[in-house]
N, C-alpha and C positions, 0 to 999 in steps of 0.2 A: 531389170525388174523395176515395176514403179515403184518411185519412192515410198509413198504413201503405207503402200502394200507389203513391203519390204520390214517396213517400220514398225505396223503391226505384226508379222511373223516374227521379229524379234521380241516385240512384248509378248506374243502367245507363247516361245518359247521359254523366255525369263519365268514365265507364270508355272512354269512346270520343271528349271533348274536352278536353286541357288546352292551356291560357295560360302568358303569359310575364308577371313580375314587370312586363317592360318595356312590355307591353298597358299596364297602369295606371298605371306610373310611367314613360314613355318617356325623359323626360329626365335620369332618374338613371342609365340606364346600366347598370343592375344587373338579375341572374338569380338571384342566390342569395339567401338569408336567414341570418343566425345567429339562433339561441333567446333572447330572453332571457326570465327568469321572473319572475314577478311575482304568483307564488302567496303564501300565507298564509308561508311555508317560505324565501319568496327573502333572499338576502343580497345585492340590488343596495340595495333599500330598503325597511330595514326597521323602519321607523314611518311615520304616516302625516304626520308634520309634515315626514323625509326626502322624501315623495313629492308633498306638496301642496309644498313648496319645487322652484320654478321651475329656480334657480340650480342649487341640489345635483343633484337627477336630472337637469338638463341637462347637467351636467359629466360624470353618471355616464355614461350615455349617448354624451358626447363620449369617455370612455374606449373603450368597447366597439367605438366606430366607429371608434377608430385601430387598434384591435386587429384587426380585418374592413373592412377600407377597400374591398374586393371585392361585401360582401353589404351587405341590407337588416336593420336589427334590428326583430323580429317575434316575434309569439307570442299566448298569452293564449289561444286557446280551448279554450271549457270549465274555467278555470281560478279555483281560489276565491281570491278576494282579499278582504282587508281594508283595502281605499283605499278604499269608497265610504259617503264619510261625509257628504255629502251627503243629505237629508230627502226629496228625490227617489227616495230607492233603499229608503224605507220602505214593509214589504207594506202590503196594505188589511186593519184588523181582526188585527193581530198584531204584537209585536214581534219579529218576524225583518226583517233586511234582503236584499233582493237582493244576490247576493254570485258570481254564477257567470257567468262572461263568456260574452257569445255569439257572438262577432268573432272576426277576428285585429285585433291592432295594428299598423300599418306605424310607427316612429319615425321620423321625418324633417322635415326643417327646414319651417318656416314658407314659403308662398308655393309651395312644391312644387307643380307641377300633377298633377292627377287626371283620367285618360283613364278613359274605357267599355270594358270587356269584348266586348258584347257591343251590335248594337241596341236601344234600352229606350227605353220609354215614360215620363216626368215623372210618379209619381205623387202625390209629396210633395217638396216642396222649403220648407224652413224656417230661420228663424234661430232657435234659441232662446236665452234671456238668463238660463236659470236656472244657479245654480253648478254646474258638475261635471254640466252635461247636453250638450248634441249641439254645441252651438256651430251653425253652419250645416250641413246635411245635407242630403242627395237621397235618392229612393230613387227604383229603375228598375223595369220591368217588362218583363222577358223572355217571349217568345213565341215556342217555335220549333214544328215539327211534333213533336217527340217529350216535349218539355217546356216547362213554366213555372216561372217562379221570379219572383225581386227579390232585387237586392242594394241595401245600403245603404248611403253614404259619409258615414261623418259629421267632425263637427271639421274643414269646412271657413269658410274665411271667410264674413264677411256679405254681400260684394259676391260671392262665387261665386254665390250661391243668389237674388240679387235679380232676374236676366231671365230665370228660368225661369219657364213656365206651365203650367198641368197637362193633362197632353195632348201637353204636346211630344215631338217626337221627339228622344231623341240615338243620332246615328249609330257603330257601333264605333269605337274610338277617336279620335273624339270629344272634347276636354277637357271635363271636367261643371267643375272648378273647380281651386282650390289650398289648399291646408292653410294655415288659421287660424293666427293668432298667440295667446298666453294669453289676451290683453283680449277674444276675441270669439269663442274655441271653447271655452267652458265652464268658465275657466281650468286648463287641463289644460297640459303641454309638449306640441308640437305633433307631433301623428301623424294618421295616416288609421286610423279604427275602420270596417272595411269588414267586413260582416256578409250573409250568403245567410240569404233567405227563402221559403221552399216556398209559407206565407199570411202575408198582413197582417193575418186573423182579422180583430175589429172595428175597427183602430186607422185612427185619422184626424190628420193632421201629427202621429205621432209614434208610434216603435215600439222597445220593449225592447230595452235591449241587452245586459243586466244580469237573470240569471235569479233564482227562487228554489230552492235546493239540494233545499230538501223536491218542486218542480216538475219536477225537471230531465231525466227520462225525456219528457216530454210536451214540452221543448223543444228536447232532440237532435232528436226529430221534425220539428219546425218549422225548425228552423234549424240545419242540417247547416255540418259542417266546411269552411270558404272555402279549406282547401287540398286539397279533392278538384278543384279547378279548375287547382291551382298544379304539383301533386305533388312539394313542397318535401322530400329527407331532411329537414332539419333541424326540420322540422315536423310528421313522419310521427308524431312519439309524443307529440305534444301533445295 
């Protein structure tokens, strides 16, 4: 199918389905989001030795969450950051790095379970071990009469992603897993990087989450905004 056209059939669909927070996260309890930023720009942390520190942006974090003890803290797409320091996030044949988020971020504690949207098919289910990559991930594969897609879960545990097989089915809400701890989702603090895919294009156990700037008309295409599913204010101008 043409991209273009594809792309639109997912917006006309989003125009006549949204979700709750609590679809995916059922056991938090929560409907809302607050923003937070994590642009080149943000004052939550701002170097990369504040962000790759576990302790520090965990406490930041613990701030923001007594401040919205009601919402989810969220954000990140399309968003350029300079945290991806990692050698994974270098292009092919250039020194530019990926730098442009393709998700939202949910931040939330370790062990948090992670429900289905939506019916999906297993098409990838992985642990990876590299620094500052997916940690364990799923990706699904939706099928309805008026559209297709795939969404992504990643930075979850190692043991979430181990009885899965490809082919499987998981049913809407469904638990696919629970968010990793630092030791085994990529060393990151622990959140759900949950990302919408229109294609997987060629990719096999494993797919971008992290665009490049000079690309990034050709990957709004591909991987449209996860809160046209949510219709979060707080995330409307992200």
């Amino acid at each position: 199918m043409d991209e273009k056209l594809h792309f639109e059939k997912f917006i006309s669909w989003t125009k006549k389905n949204t979700f709750s927070l609590e679809n995916l996260f059922p056991t938090v309890h929560k409907n809302k989001a607050v923003h937070i930023d994590l642009s080149i720009q943000n004052n939550t942390v701002k170097t990369e030795e504040e962000f790759n520190n576990p302790k520090y942006f965990g406490e930041k974090l613990a701030e923001i969450q007594e401040q919205n003890s009601d919402k989810i803290i969220a954000g990140g797409y399309l968003e350029k950051r300079a945290l991806y320091t990692s050698d994974i996030y270098n292009a092919e044949n250039s020194n530019q790095k990926r730098n442009i988020h393709l998700g939202v971020d949910f931040w939330l504690p370790e062990n948090t379970p992670i429900h289905a949207l939506l019916d999906g098919e297993v098409i990838c289910a992985v642990h990876q071990t590299s620094y500052k990559g997916y940690g364990g991930f799923v990706i699904l594969k939706h099928i309805g009469k008026e559209v297709e897609f795939y969404t992504l879960y990643g930075h979850l545990s190692k043991e979430s992603i181990s009885n899965f097989s490809l082919g499987e089915i998981i049913k809407k809400n469904e638990q696919i897993g629970v968010l990793g701890d630092y030791q085994e989702n990529g060393e990151w603090v622990p959140h759900l990087h949950f990302q919408v895919m229109l294609d997987v294009l060629d990719y096999q156990n494993d797919f971008p989450g992290v665009a490049l700037e000079s690309e990034l008309e050709f990957w709004k295409m591909i991987c449209p905004n996860p809160n046209l599913l949510f219709k979060l204010d707080s995330l409307s101008k992200i």
